[in-house]
N, C-alpha and C positions, 0 to 999 in steps of 0.2 A: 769477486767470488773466493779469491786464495784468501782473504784478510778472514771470511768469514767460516771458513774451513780450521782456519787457526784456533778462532775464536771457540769453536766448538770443540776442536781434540784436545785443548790445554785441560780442561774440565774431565773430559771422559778418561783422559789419562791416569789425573791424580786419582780419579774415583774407582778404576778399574783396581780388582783384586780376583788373584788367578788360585784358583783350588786344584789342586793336582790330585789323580788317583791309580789303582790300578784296575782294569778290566779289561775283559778279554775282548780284542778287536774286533768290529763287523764288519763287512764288505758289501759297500754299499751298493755297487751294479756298473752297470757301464753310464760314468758318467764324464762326459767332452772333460780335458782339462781347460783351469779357466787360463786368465792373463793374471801369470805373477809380475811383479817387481819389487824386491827385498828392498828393507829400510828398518832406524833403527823403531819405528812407529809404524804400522801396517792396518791400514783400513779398509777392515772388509767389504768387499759388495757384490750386489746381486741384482744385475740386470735385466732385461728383455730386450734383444737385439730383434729375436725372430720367433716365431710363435709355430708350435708343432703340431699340426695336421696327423693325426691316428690313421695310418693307412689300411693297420691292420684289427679287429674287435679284439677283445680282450675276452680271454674264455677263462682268465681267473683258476686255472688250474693247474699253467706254468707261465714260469716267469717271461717276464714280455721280451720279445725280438728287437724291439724299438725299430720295425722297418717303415718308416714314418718317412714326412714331409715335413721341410723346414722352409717359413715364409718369412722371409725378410723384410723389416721396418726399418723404414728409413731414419723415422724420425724420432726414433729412442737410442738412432744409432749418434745421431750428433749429440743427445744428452750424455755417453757413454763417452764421445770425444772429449765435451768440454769437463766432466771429471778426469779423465788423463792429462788435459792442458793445466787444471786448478794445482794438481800435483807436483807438476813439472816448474812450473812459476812456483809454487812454494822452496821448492829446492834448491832453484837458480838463483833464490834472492838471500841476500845478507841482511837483510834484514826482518826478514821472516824467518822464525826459529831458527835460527843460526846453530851453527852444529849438531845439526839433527835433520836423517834425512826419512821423508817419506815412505812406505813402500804400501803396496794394496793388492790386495787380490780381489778378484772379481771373476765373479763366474755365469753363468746363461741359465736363467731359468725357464725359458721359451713359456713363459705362460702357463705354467703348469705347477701347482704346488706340489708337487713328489722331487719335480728338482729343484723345487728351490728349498726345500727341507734336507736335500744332500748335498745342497752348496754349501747350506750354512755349519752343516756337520763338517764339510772339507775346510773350510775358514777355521773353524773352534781350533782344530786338532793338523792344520798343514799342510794334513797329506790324504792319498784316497782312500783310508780305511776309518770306520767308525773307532775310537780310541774316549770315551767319555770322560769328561774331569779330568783331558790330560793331553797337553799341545806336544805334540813330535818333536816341532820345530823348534830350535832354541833359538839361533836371530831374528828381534823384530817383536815387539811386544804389540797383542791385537787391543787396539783401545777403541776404536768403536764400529761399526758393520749397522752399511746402510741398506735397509731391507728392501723387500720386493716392492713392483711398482702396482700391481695390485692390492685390493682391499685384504683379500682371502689371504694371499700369501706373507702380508705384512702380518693379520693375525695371529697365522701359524706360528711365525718365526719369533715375536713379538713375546709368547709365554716360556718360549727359550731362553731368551733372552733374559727374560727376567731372572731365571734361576740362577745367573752367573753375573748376575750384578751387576750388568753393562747398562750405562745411564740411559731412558727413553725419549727424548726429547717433548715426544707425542702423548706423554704419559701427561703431560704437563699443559697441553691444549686443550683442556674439558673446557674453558671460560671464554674462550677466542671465541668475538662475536663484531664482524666491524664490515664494510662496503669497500668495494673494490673501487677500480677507476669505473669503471664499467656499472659503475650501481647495482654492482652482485654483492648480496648477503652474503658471508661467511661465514660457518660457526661448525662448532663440534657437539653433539646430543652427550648423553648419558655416555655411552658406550665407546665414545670418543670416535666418531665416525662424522663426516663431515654429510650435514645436510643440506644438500644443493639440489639444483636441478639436472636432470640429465636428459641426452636425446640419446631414444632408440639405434643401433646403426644397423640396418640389415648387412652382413659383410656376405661376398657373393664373391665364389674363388672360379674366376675366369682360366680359360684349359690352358691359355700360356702362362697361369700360378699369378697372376697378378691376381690384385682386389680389389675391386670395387662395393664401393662400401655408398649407403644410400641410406637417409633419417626417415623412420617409419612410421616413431614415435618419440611420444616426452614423457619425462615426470618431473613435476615440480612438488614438493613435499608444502609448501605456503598456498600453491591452491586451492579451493574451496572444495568442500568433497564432490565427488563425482568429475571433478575437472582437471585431477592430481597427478593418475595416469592416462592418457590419450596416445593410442595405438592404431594407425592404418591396417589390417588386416589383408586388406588388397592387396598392399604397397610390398607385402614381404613375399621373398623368392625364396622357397624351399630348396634343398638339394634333393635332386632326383632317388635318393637313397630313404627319405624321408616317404612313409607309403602311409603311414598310421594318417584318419582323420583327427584333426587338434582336438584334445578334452573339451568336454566343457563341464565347469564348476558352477554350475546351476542346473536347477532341475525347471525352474520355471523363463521365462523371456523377461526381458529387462521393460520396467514399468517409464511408459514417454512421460513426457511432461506434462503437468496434469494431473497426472497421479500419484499414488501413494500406495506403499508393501503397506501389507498385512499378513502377516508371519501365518503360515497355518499350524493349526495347533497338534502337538506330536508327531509334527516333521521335522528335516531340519533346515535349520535358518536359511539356506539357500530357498528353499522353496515357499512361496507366499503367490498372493495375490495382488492384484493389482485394481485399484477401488478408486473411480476418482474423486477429486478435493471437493469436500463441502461448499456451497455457495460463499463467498465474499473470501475465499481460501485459494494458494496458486503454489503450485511446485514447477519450478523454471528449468529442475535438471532431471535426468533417468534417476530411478532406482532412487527415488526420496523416501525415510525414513517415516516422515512427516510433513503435515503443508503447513506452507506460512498466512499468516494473516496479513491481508491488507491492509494499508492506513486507513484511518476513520473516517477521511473522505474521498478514498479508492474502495473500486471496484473487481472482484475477476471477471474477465472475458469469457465468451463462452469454450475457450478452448482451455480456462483455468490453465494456464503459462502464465500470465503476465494480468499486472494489476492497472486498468484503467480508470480515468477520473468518473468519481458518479455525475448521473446526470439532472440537471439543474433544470426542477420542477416548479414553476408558478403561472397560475394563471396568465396568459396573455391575448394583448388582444392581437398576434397576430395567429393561431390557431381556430380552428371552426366556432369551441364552445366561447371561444372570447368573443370574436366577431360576432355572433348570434346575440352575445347579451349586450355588447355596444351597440348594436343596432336597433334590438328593443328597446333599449333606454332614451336612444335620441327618437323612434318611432313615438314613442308612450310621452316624452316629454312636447315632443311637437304637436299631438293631439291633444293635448293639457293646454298647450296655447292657444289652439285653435277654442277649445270652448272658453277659453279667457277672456278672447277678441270678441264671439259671440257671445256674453254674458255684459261684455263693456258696451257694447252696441246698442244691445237691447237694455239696455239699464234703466229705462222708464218704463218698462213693460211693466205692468202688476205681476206676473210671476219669478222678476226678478226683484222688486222692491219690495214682496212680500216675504222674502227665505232672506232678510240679511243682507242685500247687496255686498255691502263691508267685508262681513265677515265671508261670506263667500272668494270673493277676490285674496283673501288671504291665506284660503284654508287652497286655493287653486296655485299661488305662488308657491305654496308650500309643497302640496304635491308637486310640483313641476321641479322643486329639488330637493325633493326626495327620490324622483326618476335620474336626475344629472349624479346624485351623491354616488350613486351606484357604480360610474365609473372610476371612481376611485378605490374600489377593489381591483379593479383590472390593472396589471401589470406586476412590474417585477416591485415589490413591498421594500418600501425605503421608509427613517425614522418618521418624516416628516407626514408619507402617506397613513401609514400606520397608525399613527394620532387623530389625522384625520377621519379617518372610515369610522371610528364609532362614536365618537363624539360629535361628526360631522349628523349623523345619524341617529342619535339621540339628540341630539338641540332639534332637527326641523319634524319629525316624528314625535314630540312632544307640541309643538305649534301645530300640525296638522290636527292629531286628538284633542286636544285642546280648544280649537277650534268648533270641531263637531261637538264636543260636550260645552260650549258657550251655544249654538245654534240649538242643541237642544231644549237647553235649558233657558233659550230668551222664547223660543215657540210655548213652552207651558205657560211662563211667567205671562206672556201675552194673552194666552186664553183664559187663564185667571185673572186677569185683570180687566175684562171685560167687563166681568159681575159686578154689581151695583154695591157700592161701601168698601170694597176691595181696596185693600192698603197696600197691592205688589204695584198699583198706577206709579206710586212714585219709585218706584226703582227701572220704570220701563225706558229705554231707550238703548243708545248703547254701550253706554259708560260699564253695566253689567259686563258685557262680553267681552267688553276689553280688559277689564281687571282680570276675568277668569284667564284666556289667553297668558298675561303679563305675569300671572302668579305662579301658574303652570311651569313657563317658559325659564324664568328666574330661579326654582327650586329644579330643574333640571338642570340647567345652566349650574347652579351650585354643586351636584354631583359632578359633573363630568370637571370641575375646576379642581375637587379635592380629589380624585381619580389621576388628574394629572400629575397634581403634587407631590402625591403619594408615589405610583406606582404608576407610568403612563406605559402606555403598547410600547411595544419595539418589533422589528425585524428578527426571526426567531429560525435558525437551519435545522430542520427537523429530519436525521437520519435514519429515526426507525419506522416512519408511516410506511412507506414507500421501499423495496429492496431495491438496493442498486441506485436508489437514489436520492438527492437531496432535495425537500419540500422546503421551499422559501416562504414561512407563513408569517403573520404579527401576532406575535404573543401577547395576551391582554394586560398583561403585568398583574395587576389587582383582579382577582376573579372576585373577593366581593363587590369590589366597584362599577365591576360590569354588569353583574345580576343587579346591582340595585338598579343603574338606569334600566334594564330590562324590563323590571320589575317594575319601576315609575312608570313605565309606558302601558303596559299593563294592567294598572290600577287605572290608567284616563280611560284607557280601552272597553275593563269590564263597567266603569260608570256612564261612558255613554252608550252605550249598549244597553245597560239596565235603564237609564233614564229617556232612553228612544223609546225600547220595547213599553213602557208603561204608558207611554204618549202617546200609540200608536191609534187609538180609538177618537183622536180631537177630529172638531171638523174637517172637511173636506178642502176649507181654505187652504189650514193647518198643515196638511197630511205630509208637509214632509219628512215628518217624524218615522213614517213607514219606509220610505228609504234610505233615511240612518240606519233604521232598525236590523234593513235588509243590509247593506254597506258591514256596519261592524260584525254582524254573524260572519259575512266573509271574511273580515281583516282578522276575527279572533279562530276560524279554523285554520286559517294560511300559519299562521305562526304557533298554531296549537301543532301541527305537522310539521312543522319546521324543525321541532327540539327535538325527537327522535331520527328524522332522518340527516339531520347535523352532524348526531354524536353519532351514526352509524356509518358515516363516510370518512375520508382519509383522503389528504393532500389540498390537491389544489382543486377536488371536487366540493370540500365543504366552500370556498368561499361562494362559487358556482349558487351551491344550494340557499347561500345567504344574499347574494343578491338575487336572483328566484324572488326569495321571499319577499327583501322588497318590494321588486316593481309588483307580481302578482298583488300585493295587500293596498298597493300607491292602486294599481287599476282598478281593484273591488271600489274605494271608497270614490274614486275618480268616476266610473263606468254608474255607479248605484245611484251616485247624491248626482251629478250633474247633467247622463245620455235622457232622463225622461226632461230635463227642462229644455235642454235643447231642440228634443224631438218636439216637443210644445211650439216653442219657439219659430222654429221653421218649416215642421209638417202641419201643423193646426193651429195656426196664429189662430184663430177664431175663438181657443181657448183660451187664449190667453189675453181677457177682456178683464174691465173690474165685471160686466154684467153679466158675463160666467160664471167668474167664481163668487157673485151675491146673490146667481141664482141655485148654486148648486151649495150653494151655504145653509 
């Protein structure tokens, strides 16, 4: 410490320059003398050993009594020691400034800047009278005077100082900015004040003059607003002299979290409202300015504090409307087998060798996965599933139509070809039906291939169907692509339909062009309601309504073309003769 006391008076020395003048002396009051000891170097200071308790109000009308109370610190008194030691060890040694001895004045400012502005007047000038631009004392030249140990009284003395050209050490700390051992920031603002943290101390002067002293609160000036200064209120002990209730600097109550000021208009800023954060918005501290927004795929709570994960929407099948449609599908699929077995059983019956056997068994396989494809919307949509559900669903939905417009269209051909000279004889069997099927099947099959190539589904997070949460749905990728298979299906749809309905008059053999006819009226109202109530749903209800469509349109052509031959079949074998149907021929 003496090395570095050196280090600093050699400089304040040469720099110091003393202005001398005359003017007429003040007297400054009753102030303690300090601690002299003469030298031919004398450095001024200005302590706090003890801090002074106002016994008595100041009525500002005469000059004050000082019948006060003085509380001693202990531990500014050891700082006070170890500058008298630093002194003393400069003096004693020979190799420190040799031939030149010390000296310093130091006087008490108990905490109060009134004395510490007439210690440092008693420092300038020697002695106890104000004497301006002009030292009393001739031994001992003042080269530098270390200020008070507070903020306040360091200022004071600080523009003093300046005027008589005594170097500032402090003047020169604006840039200081580095970490302690302790990983405390250090630095000085603008104004050359150091920005740190502080704690509150409630000091609390117990009747035998001790103090206990108790942290109330904090300030950290790096904290986030609202968290900068933090105050126990409870925690502090007034002195019984203290009667006033504490101000308050608002006129409105502090808005919780959650909320947000709204300034009212033609008041002042203290006074606002308190309005809470818009949906998907969270304000975490009192008294926010503004709310913040959540991430794109967070949420606010309903207490709007804090942002939680949105919630993760898809179809499954472990909720009611999943389980209900896995359950119809394997219900619907099992009853599709059961008249498959009874159609294979009875397969010599004339009213199963007269609709097609063949093509029947085909158009039944089809439905029967066309009811299975359906679960493959259910669950959570992965790339793999995603490809699957509509291509899965346009290839066997192209074989099932297809089908019924080959069944159609082999029932005409057969009734015309009955007629005598008739040239459809040679196209009769069932080479026809299977071309139409295979042609159908192969120009679907072609779309769904350059659908793929192009632009195929994927797995799509859909954040704004749904608030607060995320719809897991498959994007079509190519929406022309997808209208077109729609639209191929479509096309087999409205020609078996038009080609049933005009058949529907053939014999009584024939007639089962009337249950086509009946069949696709339903399959084309199912999906004629299907397209507005699609695009008027959101989330994981539209796949819901697209497998619906489905199976209801799989059970019309299922329940239409198949429940009367069955009923045939097992409730009135009797009809099902050839000398039945040759006589009702």
């Amino acid at each position: 410490m003496a090395a570095t006391l050196v280090l600093i008076l050699i400089p304040c020395y040469i720099q110091w320059k003393t202005t001398e003048g005359q003017y007429t002396p003040m007297k400054y009051g009753h102030l303690k003398p300090g601690y002299h000891k003469d030298g031919d170097i004398v450095i001024g200071g200005i302590v706090t050993i003890s801090n002074l308790i106002i016994s008595e109000p100041l009525s500002y009308t005469a000059f004050p009594t000082w019948r006060n109370t003085y509380v001693y610190n202990e531990e500014n008194y050891f700082d006070y020691l170890a500058f008298v030691s630093a002194v003393e060890e400069i003096n004693n040694s020979s190799e420190l400034l040799p031939d030149i001895t010390l000296g310093f004045h130091l006087y008490e400012s108990y905490r109060n800047s009134f004395f510490a502005f007439g210690a440092a007047i008693n420092i300038f000038t020697g002695m106890d009278v104000w004497v301006p631009n002009y030292r009393c004392k001739t031994s001992g030249t003042l080269a530098a005077i270390i200020e008070g140990l507070q903020s306040e009284e360091s200022r004071q003395m600080s523009n003093m100082f300046r005027m008589y050209h005594y170097p500032q050490l402090h003047h020169y700390l604006k840039n200081v900015h580095f970490k302690n051992n302790l990983d405390e920031e250090i630095c000085f603002n603008e104004n050359r004040e150091m920005n740190t943290d502080y704690n509150i101390i409630n000091v609390v002067y117990l009747p035998n003059r001790e103090q206990h002293r108790e942290i109330v609160g904090s300030y950290n000036p790096y904290a986030s607003q609202g968290q900068d200064f933090i105050i126990n209120e409870k925690a502090i002990v007034w002195d019984s002299k203290f009667t006033q209730t504490p101000p308050q600097a608002k006129c409105s109550e502090s808005c919780p979290p959650g909320f947000m000021k709204l300034t009212r208009k033609g008041e002042p800023i203290c006074c606002f409202d308190c309005i809470p954060c818009p949906q998907g918005e969270i304000s975490n501290q009192s008294d926010m300015d503004n709310c913040m927004k959540c991430q794109v795929d967070h949420w606010s709570n309903h207490k709007r504090d804090t942002c939680i994960p949105k919630l993760i929407m898809f179809l499954s099948d472990e909720e009611a409307l999943g389980m209900a449609l896995t359950t119809s599908s394997i219900f619907f699929s099992f009853i599709n087998a059961i008249i498959l077995g009874i159609l294979i059983h009875y397969r010599d019956t004339p009213i199963v060798r007269g609709n097609n056997r063949d093509i029947s068994y085909i158009l039944l396989t089809s439905l029967m996965i066309c009811f299975l494809c359906s679960l493959i919307f259910i669950g959570r949509p992965e790339p793999v599933t995603c490809i699957l559900r509509h291509t899965t669903f346009g290839m066997i939905f192209s074989i099932s139509l297809s089908s019924i417009l080959a069944k159609t269209i082999t029932v005409v051909m057969a009734f015309h070809a009955t007629k005598p000279g008739s040239k459809l004889r040679k196209w009769m069997g069932s080479r026809i039906s299977y071309t139409i099927i295979l042609s159908c099947s192969l120009f679907q099959f072609t779309l769904c291939l350059i659908w793929l190539f192009t632009a195929p589904p994927f797995p799509y997070h859909n954040m704004q169907s749904e608030t607060g949460a995320i719809v897991i749905e498959c994007n079509e990728g190519s929406m022309i692509a997808f209208y077109c298979v729609l639209g191929f299906l479509g096309f087999l749809a409205g020609i078996g339909f038009i080609t049933a309905f005009l058949s529907r008059n053939l014999p009584h053999s024939f007639n089962e062009a009337k249950y086509i006819t009946f069949s696709m009226l339903v399959f084309c109202s199912v999906w004629l309601t299907f397209i507005p109530t699609y695009l008027s749903t959101r989330g994981k209800y539209m796949v819901a309504v697209e497998i619906f469509a489905i199976q209801a349109s799989s059970a019309g052509l299922l329940g239409c073309i198949f429940i009367p031959k069955c009923c045939i079949i097992l409730l009135w074998p009797d009809m099902n003769s050839r000398k039945y149907l040759t006589k009702n021929n």
